[in-house]
VEXDREN-2710 file (C-alpha; in Angstrom, 1 decimal):
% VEXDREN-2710
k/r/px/py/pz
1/UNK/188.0/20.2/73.1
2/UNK/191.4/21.3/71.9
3/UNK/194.8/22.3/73.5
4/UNK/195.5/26.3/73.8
5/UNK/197.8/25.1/70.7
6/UNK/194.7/24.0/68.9
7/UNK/195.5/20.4/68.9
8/UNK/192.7/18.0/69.7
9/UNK/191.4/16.4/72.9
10/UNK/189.8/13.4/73.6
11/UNK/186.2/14.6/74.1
12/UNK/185.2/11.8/76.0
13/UNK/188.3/12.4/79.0
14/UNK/190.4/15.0/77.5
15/UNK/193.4/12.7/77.1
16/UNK/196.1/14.6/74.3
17/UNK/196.8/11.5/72.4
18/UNK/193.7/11.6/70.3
19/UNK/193.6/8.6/67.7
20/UNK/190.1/8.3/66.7
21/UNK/187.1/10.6/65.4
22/UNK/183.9/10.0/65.2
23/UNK/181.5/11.7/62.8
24/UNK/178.9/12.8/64.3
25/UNK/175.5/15.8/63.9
26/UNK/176.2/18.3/66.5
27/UNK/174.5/18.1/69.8
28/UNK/173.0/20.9/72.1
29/UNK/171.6/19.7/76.1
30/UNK/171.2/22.3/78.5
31/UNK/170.5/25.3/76.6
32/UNK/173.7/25.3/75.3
33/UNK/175.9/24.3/78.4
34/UNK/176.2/20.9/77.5
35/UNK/176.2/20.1/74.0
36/UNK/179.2/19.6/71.1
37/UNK/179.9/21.1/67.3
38/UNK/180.1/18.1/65.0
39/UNK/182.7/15.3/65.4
40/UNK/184.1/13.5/68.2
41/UNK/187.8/13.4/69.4
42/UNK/188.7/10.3/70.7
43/UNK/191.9/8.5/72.6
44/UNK/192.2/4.9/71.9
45/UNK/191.1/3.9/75.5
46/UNK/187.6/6.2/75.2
47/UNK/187.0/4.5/71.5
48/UNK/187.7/1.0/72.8
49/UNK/184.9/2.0/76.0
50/UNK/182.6/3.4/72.8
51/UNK/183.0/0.6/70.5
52/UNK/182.0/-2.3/73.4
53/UNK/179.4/-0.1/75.0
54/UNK/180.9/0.1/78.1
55/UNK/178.8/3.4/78.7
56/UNK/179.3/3.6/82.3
57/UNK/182.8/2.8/82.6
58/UNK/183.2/5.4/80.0
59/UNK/181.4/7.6/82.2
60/UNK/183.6/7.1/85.0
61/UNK/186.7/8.0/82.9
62/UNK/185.3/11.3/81.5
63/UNK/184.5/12.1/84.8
64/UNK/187.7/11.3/86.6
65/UNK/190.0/12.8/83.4
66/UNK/187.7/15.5/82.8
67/UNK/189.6/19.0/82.9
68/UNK/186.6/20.8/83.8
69/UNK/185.7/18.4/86.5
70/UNK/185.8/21.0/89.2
71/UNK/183.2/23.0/87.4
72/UNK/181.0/19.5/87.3
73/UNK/181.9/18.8/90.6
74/UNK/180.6/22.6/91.6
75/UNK/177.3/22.2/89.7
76/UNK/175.6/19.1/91.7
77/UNK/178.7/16.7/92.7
78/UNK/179.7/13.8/91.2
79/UNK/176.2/12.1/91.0
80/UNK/174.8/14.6/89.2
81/UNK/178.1/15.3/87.0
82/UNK/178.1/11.5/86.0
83/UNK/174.3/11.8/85.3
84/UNK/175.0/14.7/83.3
85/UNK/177.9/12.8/81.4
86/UNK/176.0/9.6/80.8
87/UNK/173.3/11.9/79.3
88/UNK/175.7/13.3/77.1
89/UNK/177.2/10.0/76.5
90/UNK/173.4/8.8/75.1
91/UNK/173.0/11.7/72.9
92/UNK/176.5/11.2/71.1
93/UNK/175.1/7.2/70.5
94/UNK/172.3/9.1/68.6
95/UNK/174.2/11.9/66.7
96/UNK/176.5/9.4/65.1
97/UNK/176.7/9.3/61.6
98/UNK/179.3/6.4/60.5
99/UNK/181.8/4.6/62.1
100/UNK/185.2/6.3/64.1
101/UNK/188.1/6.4/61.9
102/UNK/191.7/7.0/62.5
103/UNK/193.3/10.2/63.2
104/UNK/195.4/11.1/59.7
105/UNK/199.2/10.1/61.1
106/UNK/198.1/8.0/64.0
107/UNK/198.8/4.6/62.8
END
């Protein structure tokens, strides 16, 4: 996800202050509605939920921060948008390709 000024968001919860990425084969679920192009964005909370595999509290957070939560919301409610998440969540695990690193300028 990015910011209509192309900056990146946290593609876990959409949070702005994105410090980590995490390489990563490009993932399509859903025919195409669910799914992501390469790398993951990632704010410092969201990495620290990734690197303990604290899945379903990271769940939770993408859910509750999500911009596009009333579209989730809209397809099946929050059971099914957290089902849809975790499922997501599952197939980043698998598409990694090397550890996160830190955003160029982010200390």
């Amino acid at each position: 996800m990015v910011t209509p000024s192309g900056d990146p968001l946290c593609d876990f919860c959409g949070d702005e202050d994105v410090r980590w990425v995490y390489p990563a084969h490009s993932i399509e679920l859903a025919d195409g509605f669910l799914g992501s192009s390469g790398a993951w964005a990632a704010c410092e909370t969201c990495h620290l939920l990734v690197e303990s595999g604290a899945w379903t509290e990271l769940a939770e957070r993408s859910y509750r921060h999500n911009p596009i939560r009333p579209v989730l919301d809209k397809i099946g409610g929050r059971a099914e948008a957290i089902r849809m998440i975790r499922t997501l969540h599952q197939a980043f695990s698998l598409a990694r390709i090397g550890p996160a690193h830190k955003m160029p300028g982010k200390g």
